[in-house]
N, C-alpha and C positions, 0 to 999 in steps of 0.2 A: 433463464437462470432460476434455479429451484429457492426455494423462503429459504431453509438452510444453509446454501450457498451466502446469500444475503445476509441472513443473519453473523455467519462468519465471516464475511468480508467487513460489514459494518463492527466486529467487536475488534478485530485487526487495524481498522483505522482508528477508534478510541484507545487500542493499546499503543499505536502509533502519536497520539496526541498524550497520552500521556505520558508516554517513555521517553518518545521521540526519538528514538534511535533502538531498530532491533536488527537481527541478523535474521537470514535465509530461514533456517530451520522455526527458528518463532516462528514467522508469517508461516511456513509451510502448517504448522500444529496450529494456529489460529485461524486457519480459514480450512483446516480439513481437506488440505490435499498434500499431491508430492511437490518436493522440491521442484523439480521443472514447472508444474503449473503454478505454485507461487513465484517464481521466477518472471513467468511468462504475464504473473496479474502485477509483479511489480514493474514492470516494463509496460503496462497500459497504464501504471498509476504515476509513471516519470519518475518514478524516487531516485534519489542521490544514489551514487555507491560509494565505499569513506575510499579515499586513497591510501590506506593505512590498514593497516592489518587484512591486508590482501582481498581487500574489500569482502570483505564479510558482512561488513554494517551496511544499514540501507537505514534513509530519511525521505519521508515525504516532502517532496518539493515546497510546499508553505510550512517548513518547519527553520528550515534552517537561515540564518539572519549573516550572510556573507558580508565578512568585510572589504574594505576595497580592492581588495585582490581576487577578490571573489572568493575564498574560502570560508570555514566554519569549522570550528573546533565544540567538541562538545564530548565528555568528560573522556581525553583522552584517545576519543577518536575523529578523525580528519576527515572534513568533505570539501569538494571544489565544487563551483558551480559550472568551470571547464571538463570534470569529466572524471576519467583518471588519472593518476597519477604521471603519465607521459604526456596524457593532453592537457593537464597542468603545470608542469615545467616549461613547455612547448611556449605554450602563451602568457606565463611570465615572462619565461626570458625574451619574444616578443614583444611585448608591453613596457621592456625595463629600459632605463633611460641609459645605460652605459654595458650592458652586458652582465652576467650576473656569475660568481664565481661561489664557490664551493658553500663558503660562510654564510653570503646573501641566502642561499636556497637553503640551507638549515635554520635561518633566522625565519626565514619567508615560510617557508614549508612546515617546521617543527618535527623533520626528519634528521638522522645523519643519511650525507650525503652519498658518502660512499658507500651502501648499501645501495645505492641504484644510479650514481651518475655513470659507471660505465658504460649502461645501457644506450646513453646518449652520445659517446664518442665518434659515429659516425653515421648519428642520424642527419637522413637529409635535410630534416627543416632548422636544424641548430646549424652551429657554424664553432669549433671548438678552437681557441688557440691558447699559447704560454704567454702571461703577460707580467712579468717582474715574478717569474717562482712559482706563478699559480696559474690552473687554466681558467679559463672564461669562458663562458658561453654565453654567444650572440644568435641574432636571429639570421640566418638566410640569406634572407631575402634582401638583394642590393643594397634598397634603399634603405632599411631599416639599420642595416649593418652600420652602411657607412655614419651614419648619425651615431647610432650607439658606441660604435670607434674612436669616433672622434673623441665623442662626451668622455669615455674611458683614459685615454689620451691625457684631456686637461684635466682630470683627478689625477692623475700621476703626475702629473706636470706640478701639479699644488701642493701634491703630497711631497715631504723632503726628508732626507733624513738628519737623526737629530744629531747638534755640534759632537764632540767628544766629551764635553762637561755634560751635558745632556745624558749621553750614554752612560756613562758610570754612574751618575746619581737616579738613572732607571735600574742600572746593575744592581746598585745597593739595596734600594725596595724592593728588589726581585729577590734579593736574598733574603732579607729582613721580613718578608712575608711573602713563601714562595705559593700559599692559596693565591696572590693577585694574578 
């Protein structure tokens, strides 16, 4: 590798620690080559790719501080330390204790959902069904299913719905402030 090469690799990883997050074309302009071979030097450097904005962002592996889901949010853009965006759905909804339905992965993810759960309707490693109005998505896999079933199960089971006095006096707040 030529001093040059070096020298631009090394100011790519300082813009890397101090940004912390750039896309393809920076690193391409920062280390002085094409996209493919910045491509190919961030795939020897392991960096993230965001699952959000069609992965354009990349992060250096010791940058980003995943929470227990294994994710990273940083201003605005999304990283997993499962992958992308499929092989992060994949293994939360594996991971999840009861199956996880639209809401949970907007909550968990900080996407809307239906811009991309279609994609999963008849992937193998999910397992898609209707459960009171909504779908869910479980893992697969027998065993994991049956647990996450079950669990799903007795949340509904807990869940009730509320008296008639109940209902109207949620009506009335609904009307009385329909921002709730």
């Amino acid at each position: 590798m030529s001093r040059q090469s070096d020298a631009s690799i090394g100011k790519a990883q300082k813009a890397f620690r101090r940004r912390k997050v750039l896309t393809l074309g920076e690193v391409a302009e920062l280390i002085q080559s094409s996209v493919h071979t910045a491509r190919r030097r961030l795939k020897e450097w392991r960096a993230h790719t965001s699952y959000n904005h069609n992965g354009q962002y990349y992060a250096l592996p010791q940058v980003p501080e995943f929470d227990a889901n294994g994710l990273w949010r940083w201003r605005g853009v999304f990283f997993s330390q499962h992958g992308n965006l499929k092989r992060t759905v994949i293994e939360l909804v594996r991971r999840s204790q009861a199956g996880l339905d639209a809401g949970a992965m907007r909550s968990v993810l900080g996407l809307e959902p239906r811009s991309f759960l279609s994609a999963f309707a008849d992937h193998p490693q999910l397992r898609r069904e209707k459960t009171q109005g909504r779908f869910v998505y479980y893992s697969s896999d027998p065993d994991v299913y049956s647990g996450q079933r079950e669990r799903r199960c007795e949340l509904s089971a807990k869940a009730r719905e509320p008296t008639p006095f109940e209902a109207v006096a949620i009506l009335v707040e609904k009307i009385k402030h329909p921002a709730l």
